[in-house]
SETIZA-734625 format. One record per atom (N, C-alpha, C, O): atom name; x, z, y. Coordinates in Angstrom, 2 decimals. Example, Ala and Ser with C-alpha at 12.3 -4.5 7.8 and 13.67 -1.06 7.14 Angstrom:
% residues 2
+-------+---------+---------+---------+
! lumti !       u !       w !       v !
+-------+---------+---------+---------+
!     N !   13.19 !    7.80 !   -5.69 !
!    CA !   12.30 !    7.80 !   -4.50 !
!     C !   13.20 !    7.80 !   -3.30 !
!     O !   14.24 !    8.46 !   -3.32 !
!     N !   12.85 !    7.08 !   -2.25 !
!    CA !   13.67 !    7.14 !   -1.06 !
!     C !   12.90 !    7.87 !    0.03 !
!     O !   13.41 !    8.04 !    1.14 !
+-------+---------+---------+---------+
END
This chain:
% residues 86
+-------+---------+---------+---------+
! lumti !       u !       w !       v !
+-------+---------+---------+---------+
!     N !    0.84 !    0.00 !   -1.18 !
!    CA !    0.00 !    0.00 !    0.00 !
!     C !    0.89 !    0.00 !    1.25 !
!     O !    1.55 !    1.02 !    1.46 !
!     N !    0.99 !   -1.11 !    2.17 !
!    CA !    1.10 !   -0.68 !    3.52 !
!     C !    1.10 !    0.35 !    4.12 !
!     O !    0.24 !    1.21 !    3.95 !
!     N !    2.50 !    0.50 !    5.27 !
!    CA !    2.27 !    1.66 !    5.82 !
!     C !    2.71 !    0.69 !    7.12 !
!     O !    3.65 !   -0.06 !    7.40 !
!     N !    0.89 !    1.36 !    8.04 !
!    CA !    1.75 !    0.63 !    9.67 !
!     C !    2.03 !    1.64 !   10.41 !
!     O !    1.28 !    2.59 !   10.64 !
!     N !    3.49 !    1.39 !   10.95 !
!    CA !    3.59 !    2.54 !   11.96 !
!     C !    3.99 !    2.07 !   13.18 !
!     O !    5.02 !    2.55 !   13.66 !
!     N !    3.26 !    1.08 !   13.88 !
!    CA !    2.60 !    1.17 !   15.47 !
!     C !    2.15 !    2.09 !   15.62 !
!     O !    2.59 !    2.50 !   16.69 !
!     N !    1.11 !    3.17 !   15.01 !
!    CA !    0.40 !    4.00 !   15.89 !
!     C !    0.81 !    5.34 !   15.22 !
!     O !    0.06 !    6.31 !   15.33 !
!     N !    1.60 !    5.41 !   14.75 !
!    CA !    2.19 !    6.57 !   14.18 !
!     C !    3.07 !    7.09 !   14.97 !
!     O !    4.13 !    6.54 !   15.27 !
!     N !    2.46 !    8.84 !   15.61 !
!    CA !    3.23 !    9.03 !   16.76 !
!     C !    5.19 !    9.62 !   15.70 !
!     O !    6.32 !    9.62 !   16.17 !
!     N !    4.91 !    9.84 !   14.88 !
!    CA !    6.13 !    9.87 !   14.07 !
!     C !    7.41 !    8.89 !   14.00 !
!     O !    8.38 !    9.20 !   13.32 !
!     N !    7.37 !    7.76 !   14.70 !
!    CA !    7.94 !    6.85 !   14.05 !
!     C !    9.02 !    7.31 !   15.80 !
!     O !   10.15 !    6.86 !   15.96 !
!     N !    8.47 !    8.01 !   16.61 !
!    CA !    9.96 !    8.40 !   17.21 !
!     C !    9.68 !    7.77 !   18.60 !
!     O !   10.07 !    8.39 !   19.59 !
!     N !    8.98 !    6.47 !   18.74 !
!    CA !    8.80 !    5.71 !   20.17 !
!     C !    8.11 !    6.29 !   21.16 !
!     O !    8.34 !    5.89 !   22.30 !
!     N !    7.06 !    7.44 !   20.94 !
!    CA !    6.57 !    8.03 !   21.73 !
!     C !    7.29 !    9.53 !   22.05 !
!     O !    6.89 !   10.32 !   22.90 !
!     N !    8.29 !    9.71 !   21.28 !
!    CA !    8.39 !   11.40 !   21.43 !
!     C !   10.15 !   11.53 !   22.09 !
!     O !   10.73 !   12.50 !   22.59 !
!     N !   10.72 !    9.85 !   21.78 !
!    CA !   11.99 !   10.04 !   21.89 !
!     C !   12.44 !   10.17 !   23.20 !
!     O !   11.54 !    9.73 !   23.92 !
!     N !   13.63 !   10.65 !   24.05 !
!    CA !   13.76 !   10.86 !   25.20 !
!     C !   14.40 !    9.45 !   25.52 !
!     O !   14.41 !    9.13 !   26.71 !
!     N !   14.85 !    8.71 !   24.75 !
!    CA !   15.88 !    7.44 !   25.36 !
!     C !   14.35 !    6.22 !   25.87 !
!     O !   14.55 !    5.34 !   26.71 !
!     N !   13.38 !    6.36 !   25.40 !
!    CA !   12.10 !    6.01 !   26.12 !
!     C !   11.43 !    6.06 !   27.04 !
!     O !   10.54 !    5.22 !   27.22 !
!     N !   11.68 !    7.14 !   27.95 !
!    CA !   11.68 !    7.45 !   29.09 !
!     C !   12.47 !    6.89 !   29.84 !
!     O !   13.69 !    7.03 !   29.74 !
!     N !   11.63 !    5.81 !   31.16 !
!    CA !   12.06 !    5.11 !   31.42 !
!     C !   12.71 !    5.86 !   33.07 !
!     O !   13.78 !    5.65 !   33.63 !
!     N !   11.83 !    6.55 !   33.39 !
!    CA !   12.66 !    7.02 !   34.68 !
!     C !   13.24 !    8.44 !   34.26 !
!     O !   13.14 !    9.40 !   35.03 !
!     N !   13.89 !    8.55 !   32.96 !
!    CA !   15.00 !    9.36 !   32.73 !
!     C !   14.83 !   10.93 !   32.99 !
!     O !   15.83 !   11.64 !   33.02 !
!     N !   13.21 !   11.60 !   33.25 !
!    CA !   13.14 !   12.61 !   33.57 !
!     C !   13.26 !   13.73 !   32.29 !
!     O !   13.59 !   14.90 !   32.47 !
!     N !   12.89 !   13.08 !   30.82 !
!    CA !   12.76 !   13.55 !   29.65 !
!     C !   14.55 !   13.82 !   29.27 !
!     O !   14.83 !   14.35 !   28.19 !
!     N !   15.21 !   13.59 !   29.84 !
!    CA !   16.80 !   13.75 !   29.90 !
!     C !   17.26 !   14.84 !   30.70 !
!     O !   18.17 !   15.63 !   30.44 !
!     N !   16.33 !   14.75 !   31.98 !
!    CA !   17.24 !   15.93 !   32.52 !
!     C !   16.84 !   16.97 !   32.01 !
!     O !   17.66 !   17.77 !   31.56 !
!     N !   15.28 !   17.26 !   31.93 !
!    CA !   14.78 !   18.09 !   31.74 !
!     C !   15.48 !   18.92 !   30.42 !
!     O !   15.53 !   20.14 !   30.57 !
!     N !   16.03 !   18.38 !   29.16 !
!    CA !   16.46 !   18.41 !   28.02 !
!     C !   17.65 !   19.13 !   28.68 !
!     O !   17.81 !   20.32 !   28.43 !
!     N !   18.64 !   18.37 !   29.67 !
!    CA !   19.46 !   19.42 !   30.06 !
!     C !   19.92 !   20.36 !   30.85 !
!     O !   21.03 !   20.88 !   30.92 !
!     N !   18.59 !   20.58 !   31.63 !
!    CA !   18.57 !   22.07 !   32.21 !
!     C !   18.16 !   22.95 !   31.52 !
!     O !   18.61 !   24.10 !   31.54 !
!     N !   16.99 !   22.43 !   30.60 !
!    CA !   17.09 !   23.67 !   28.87 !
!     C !   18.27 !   24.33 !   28.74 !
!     O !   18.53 !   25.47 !   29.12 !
!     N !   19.09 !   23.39 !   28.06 !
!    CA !   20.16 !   23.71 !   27.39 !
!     C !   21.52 !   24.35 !   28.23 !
!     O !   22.54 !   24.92 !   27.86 !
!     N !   20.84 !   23.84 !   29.83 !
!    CA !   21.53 !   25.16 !   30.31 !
!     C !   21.61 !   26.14 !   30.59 !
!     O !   22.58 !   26.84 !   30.88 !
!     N !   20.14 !   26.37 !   30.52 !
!    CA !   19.61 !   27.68 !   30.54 !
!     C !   19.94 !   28.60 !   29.06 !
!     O !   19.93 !   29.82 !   29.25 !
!     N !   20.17 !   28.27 !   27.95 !
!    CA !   20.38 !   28.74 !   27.00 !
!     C !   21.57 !   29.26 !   26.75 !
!     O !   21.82 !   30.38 !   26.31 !
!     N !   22.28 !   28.42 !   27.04 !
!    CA !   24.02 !   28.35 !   27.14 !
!     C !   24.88 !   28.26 !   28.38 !
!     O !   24.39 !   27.52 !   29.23 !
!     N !   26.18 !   28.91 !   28.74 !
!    CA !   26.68 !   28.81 !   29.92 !
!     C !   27.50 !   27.42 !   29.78 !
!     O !   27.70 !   26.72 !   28.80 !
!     N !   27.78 !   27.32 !   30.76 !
!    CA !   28.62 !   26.00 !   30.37 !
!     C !   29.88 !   26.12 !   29.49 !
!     O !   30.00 !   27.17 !   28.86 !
!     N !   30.66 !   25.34 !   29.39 !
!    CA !   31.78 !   25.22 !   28.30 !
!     C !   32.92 !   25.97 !   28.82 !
!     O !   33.50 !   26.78 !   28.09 !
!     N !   33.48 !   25.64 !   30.70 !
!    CA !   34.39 !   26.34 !   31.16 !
!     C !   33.79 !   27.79 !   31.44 !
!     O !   34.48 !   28.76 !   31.12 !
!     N !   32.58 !   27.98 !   32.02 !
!    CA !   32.16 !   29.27 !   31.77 !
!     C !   32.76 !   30.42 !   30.82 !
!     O !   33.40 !   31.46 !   30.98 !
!     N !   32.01 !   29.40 !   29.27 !
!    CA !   32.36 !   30.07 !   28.04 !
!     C !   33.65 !   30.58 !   28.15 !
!     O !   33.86 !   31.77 !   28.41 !
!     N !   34.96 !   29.30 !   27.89 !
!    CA !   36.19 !   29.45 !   27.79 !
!     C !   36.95 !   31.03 !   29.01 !
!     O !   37.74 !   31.94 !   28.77 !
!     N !   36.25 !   30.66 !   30.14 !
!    CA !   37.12 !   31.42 !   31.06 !
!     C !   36.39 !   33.20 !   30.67 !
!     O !   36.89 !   34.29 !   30.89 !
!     N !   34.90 !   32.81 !   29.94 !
!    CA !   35.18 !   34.65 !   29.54 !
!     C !   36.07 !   35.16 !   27.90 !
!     O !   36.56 !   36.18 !   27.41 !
!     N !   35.81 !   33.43 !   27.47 !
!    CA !   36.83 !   34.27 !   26.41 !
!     C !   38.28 !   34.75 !   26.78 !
!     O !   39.04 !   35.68 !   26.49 !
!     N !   38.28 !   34.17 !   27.20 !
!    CA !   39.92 !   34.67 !   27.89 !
!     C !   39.92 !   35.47 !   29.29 !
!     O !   41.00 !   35.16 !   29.80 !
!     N !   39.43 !   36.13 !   29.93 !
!    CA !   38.88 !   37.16 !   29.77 !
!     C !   39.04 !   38.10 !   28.70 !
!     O !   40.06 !   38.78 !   28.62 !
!     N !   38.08 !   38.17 !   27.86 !
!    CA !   38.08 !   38.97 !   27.08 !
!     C !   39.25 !   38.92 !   26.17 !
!     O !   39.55 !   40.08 !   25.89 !
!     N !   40.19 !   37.92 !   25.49 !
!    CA !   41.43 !   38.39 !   25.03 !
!     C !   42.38 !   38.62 !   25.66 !
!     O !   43.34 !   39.19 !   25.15 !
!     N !   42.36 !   38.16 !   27.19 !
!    CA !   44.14 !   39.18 !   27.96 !
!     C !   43.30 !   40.60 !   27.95 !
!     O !   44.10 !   41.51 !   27.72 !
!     N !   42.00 !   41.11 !   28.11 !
!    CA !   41.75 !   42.35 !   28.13 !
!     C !   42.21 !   42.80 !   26.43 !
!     O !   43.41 !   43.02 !   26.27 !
!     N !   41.44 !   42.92 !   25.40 !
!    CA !   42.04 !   42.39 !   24.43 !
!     C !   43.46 !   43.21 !   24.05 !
!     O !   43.69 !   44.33 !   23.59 !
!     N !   44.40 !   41.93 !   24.52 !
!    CA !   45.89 !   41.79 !   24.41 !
!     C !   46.39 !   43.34 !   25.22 !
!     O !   47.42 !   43.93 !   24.90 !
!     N !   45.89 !   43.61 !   25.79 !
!    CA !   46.61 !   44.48 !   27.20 !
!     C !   45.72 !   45.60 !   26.46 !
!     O !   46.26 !   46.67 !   26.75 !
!     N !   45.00 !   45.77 !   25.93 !
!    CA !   44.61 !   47.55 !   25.44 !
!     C !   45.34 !   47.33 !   24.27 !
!     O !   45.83 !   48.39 !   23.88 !
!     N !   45.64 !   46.33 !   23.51 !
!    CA !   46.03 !   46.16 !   22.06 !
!     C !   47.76 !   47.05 !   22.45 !
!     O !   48.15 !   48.07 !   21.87 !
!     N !   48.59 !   46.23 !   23.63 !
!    CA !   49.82 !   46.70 !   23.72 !
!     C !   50.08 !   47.63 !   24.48 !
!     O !   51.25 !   47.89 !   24.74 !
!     N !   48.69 !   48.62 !   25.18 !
!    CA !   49.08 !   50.19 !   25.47 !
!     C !   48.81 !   50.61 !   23.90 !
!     O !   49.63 !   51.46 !   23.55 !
!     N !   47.90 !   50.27 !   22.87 !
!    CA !   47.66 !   51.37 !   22.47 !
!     C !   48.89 !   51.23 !   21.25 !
!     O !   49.15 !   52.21 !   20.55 !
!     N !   49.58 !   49.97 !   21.07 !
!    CA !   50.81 !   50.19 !   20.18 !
!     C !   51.67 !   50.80 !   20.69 !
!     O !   51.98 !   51.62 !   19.83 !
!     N !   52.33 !   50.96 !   21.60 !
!    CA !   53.31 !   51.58 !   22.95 !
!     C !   53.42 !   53.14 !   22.24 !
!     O !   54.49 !   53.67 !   21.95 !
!     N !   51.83 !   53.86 !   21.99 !
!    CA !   51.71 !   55.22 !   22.26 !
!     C !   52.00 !   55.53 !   20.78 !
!     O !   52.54 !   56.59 !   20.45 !
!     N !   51.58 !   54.43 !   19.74 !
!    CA !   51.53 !   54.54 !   18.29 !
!     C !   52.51 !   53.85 !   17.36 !
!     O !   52.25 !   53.51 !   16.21 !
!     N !   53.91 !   53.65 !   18.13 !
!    CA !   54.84 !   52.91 !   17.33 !
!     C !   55.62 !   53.44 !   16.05 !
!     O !   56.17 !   52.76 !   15.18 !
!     N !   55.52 !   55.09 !   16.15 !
!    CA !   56.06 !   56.01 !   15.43 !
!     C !   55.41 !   55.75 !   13.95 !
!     O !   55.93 !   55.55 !   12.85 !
!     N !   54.26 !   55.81 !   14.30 !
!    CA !   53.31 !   55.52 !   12.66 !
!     C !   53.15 !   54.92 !   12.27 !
!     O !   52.63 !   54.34 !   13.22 !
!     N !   53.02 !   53.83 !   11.04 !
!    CA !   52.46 !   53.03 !   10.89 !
!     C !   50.67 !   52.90 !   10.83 !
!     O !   50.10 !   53.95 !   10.54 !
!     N !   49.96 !   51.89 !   11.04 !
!    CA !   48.58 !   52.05 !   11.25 !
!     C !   48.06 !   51.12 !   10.55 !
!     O !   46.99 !   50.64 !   10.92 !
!     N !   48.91 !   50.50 !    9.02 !
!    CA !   48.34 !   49.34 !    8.24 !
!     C !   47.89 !   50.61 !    6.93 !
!     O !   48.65 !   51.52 !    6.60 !
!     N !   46.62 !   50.40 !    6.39 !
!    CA !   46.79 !   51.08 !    4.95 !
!     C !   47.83 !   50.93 !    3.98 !
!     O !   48.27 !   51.92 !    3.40 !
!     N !   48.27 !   49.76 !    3.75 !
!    CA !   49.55 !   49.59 !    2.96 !
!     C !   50.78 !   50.22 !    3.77 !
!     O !   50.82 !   50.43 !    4.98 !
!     N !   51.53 !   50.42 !    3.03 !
!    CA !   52.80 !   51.08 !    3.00 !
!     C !   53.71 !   49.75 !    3.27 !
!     O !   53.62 !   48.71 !    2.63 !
!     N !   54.64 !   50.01 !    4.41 !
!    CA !   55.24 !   48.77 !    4.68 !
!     C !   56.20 !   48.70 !    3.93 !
!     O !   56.65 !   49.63 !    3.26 !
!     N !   56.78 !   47.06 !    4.00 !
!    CA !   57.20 !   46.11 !    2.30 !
!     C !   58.85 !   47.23 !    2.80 !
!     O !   59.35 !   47.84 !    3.74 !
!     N !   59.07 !   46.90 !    1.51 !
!    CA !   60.93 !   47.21 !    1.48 !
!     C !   61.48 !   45.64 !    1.34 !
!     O !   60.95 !   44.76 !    0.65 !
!     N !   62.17 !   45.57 !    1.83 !
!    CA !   62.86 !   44.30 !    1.95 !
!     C !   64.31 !   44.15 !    0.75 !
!     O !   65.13 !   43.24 !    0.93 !
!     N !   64.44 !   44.95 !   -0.19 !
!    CA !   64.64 !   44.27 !   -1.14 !
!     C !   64.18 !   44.43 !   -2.18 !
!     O !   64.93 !   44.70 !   -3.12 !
!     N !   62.60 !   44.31 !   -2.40 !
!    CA !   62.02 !   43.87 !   -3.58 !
!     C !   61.82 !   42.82 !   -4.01 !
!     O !   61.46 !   42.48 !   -5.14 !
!     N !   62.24 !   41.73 !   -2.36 !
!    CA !   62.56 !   40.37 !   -3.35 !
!     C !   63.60 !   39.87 !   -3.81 !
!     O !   63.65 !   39.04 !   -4.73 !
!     N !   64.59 !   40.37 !   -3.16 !
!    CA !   65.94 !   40.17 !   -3.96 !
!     C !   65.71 !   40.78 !   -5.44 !
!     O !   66.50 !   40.32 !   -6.27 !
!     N !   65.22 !   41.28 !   -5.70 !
!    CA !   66.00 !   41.94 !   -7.27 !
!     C !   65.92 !   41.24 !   -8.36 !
!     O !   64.88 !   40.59 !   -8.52 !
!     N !   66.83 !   41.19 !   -9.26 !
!    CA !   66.68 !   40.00 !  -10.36 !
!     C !   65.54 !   40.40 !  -11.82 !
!     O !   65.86 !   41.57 !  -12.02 !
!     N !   65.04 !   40.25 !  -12.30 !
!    CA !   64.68 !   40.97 !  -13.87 !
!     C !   65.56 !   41.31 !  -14.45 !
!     O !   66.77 !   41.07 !  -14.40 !
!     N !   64.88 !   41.96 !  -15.09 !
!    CA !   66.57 !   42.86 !  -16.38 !
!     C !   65.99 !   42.08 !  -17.80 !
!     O !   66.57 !   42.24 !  -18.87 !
+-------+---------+---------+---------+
END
């Protein structure tokens, strides 16, 4: 059986934004999406931000704690890879 899809609002010609001929279904799409999201340099400039902050509490708080170690493991001995089998 035939399937016509002229009038099938599915087939994308009525709903798609590149159809819009005076381009308002475009902007509109991206002032959404800016409202949702900051922009890209936005983004970038708080991540960084947030890792020199980050970086700079990370190297007071090693400064105060160099004496201890602060890994659960027990740090390596450096010649357990040298040793040969017996």
């Amino acid at each position: 059986m035939p399937v016509d899809y002229t009038a099938d609002p599915r087939d994308g010609r009525e709903t798609s934004i590149s159809s819009d001929e005076e381009g308002d279904g475009v902007q509109i799409l991206t002032e959404r999406q800016r409202e949702k999201r900051p922009s890209t340099n936005e983004t970038l400039q708080q991540q960084g931000l947030r890792i020199i902050a980050l970086e700079e509490s990370m190297r007071s708080k090693r400064s105060h704690t160099r004496s201890r170690s602060r890994s659960k493991t027990p740090p390596r001995r450096p010649d357990v890879h040298n040793r040969r089998p017996v």
